[in-house]
Short mmCIF file of the C-alpha atoms (twelve columns), coordinates in Angstrom:
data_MODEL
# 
_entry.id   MODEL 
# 
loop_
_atom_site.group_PDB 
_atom_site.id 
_atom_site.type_symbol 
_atom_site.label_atom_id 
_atom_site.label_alt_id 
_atom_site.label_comp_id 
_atom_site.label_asym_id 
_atom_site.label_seq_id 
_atom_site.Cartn_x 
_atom_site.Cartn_y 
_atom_site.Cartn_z 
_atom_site.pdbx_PDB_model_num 
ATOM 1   C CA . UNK A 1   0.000   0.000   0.000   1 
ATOM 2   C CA . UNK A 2   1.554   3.436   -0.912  1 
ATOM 3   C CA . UNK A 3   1.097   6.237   1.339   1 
ATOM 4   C CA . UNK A 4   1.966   9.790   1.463   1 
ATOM 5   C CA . UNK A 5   1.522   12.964  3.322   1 
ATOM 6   C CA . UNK A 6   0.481   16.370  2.510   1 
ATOM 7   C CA . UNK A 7   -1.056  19.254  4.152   1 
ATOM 8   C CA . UNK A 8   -3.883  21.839  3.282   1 
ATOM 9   C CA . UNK A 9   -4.366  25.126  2.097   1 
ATOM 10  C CA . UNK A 10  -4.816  25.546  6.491   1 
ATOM 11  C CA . UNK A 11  -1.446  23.417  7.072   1 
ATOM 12  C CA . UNK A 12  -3.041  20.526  8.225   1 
ATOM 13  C CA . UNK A 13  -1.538  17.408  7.830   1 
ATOM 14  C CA . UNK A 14  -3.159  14.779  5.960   1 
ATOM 15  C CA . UNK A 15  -2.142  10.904  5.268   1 
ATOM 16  C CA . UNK A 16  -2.999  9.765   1.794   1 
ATOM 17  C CA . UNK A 17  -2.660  5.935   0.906   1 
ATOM 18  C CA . UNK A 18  -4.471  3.673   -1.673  1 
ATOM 19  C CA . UNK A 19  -7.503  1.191   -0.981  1 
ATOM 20  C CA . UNK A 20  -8.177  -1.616  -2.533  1 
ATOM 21  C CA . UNK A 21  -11.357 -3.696  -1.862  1 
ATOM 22  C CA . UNK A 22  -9.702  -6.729  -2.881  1 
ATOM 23  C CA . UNK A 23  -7.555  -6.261  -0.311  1 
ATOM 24  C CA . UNK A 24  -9.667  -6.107  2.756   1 
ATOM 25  C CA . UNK A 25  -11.780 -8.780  2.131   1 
ATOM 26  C CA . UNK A 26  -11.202 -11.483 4.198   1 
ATOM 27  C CA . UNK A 27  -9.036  -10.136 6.188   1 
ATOM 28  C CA . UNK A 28  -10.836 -11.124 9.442   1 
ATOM 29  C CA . UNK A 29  -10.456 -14.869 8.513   1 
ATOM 30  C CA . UNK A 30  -7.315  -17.186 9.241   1 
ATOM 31  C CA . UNK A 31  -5.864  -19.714 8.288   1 
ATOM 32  C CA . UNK A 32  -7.686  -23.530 10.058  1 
ATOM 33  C CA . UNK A 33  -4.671  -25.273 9.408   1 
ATOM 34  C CA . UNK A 34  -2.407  -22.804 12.228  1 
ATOM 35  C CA . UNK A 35  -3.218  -23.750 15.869  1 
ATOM 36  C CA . UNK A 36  -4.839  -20.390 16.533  1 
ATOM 37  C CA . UNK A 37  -6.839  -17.701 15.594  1 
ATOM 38  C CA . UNK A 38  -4.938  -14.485 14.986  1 
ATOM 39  C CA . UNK A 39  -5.589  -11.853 17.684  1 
ATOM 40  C CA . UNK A 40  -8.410  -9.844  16.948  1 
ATOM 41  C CA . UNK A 41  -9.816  -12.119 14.125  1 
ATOM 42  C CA . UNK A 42  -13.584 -12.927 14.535  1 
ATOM 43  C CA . UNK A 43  -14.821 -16.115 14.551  1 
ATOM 44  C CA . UNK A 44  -16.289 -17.302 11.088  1 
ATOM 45  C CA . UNK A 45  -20.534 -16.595 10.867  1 
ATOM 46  C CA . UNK A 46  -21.223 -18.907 8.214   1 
ATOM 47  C CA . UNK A 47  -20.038 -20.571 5.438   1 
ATOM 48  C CA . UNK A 48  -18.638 -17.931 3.743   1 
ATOM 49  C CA . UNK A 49  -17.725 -13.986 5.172   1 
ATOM 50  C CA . UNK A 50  -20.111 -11.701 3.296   1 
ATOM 51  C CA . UNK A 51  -18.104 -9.700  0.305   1 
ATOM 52  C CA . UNK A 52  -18.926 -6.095  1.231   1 
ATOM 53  C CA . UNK A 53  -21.329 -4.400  -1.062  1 
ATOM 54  C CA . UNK A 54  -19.486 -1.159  -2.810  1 
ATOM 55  C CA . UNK A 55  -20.672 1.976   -4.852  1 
ATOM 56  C CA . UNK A 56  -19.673 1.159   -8.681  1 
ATOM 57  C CA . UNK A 57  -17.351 4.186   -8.338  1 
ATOM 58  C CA . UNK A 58  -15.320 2.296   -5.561  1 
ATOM 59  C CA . UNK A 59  -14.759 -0.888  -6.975  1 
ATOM 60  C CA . UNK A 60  -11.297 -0.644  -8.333  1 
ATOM 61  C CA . UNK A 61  -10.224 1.256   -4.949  1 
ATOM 62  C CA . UNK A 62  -9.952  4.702   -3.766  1 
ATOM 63  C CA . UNK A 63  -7.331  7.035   -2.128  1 
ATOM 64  C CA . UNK A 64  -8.074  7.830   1.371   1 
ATOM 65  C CA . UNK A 65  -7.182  10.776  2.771   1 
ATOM 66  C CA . UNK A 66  -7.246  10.938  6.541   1 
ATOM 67  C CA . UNK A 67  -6.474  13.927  9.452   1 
ATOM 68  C CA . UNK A 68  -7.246  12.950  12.599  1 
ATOM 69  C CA . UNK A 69  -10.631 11.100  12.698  1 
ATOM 70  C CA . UNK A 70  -11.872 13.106  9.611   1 
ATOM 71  C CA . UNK A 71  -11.586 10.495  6.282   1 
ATOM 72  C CA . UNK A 72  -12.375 11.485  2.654   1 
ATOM 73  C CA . UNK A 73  -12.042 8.940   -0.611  1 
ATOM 74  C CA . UNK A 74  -11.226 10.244  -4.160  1 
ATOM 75  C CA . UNK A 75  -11.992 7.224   -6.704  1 
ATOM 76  C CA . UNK A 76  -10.830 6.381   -9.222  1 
ATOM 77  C CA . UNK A 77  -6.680  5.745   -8.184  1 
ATOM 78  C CA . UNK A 78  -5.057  8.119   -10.314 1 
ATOM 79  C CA . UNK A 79  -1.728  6.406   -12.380 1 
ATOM 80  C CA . UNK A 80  1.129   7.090   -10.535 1 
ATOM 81  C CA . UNK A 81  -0.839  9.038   -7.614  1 
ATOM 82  C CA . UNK A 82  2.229   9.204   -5.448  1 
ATOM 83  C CA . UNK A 83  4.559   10.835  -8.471  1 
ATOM 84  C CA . UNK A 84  1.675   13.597  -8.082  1 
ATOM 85  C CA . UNK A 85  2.418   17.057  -7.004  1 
ATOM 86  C CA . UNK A 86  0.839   17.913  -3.550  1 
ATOM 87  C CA . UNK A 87  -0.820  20.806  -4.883  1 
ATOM 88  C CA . UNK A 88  -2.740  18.136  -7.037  1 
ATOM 89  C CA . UNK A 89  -3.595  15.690  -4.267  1 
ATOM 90  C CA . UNK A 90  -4.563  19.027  -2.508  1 
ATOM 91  C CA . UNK A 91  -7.151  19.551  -5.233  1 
ATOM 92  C CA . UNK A 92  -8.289  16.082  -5.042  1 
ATOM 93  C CA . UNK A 93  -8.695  15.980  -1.584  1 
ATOM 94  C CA . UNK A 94  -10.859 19.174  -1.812  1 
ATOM 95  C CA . UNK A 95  -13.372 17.250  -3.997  1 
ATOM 96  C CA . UNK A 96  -13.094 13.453  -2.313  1 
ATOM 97  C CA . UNK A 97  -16.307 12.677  -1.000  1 
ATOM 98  C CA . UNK A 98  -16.204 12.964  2.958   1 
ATOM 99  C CA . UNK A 99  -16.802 9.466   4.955   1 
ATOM 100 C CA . UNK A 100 -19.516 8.996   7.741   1 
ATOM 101 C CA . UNK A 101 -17.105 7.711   11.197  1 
ATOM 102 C CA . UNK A 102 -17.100 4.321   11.387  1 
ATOM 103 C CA . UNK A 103 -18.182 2.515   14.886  1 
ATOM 104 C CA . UNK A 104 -14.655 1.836   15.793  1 
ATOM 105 C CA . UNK A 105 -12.714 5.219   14.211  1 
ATOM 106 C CA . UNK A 106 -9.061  4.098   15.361  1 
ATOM 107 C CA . UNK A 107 -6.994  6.472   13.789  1 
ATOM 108 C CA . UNK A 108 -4.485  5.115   10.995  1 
ATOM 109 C CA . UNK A 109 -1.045  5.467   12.256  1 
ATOM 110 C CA . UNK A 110 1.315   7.933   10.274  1 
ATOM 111 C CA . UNK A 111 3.870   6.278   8.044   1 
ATOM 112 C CA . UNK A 112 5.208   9.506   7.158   1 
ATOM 113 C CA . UNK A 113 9.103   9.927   8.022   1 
# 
């Protein structure tokens, strides 16, 4: 997953990294032939883990941008996104569609250095 950081017209830092829907599914599963269940992983409800239902717009992945527990998604992944100048992710994230908090809004830790 690439990541990057930027900040606002107001100096704000934001994180930017790439999603892709592929990716998270199944992530809460593991593997029956280890002797445990990973910590955190929920137990299996069925046969199969549901495949999340996404907006048409979101299924080949989105670029999150995140400061503090506010979260916005620009879609589609622009080529080369992280080549981009930050004046251009600054104009994307001005247009990304905000994100309702989820139940559990853990912050995503920085990766910048």
């Amino acid at each position: 997953m690439a990541n990057r950081q930027i900040k606002d017209q107001h100096g704000t830092a934001w994180d930017v990294w790439d999603v892709f829907p592929r990716d998270a599914v199944g992530q809460s599963a593991y593997d029956r032939r280890t002797p445990a269940r990973p910590v955190g992983a929920t137990a299996p409800t069925g046969p199969t883990d549901p495949v999340p239902m996404l907006a048409s717009e979101l299924e080949q992945g989105w670029l999150c941008f995140q400061a503090g527990t506010e979260r916005r998604r620009f879609a589609p992944i622009p080529p080369q996104w992280t080549e981009l100048p930050d004046g251009v992710l600054r104009v994307m994230l001005d247009i990304a569609a905000p994100v309702a908090p989820s139940i559990d809004p853990s912050p995503r830790p920085s990766t910048a250095e």
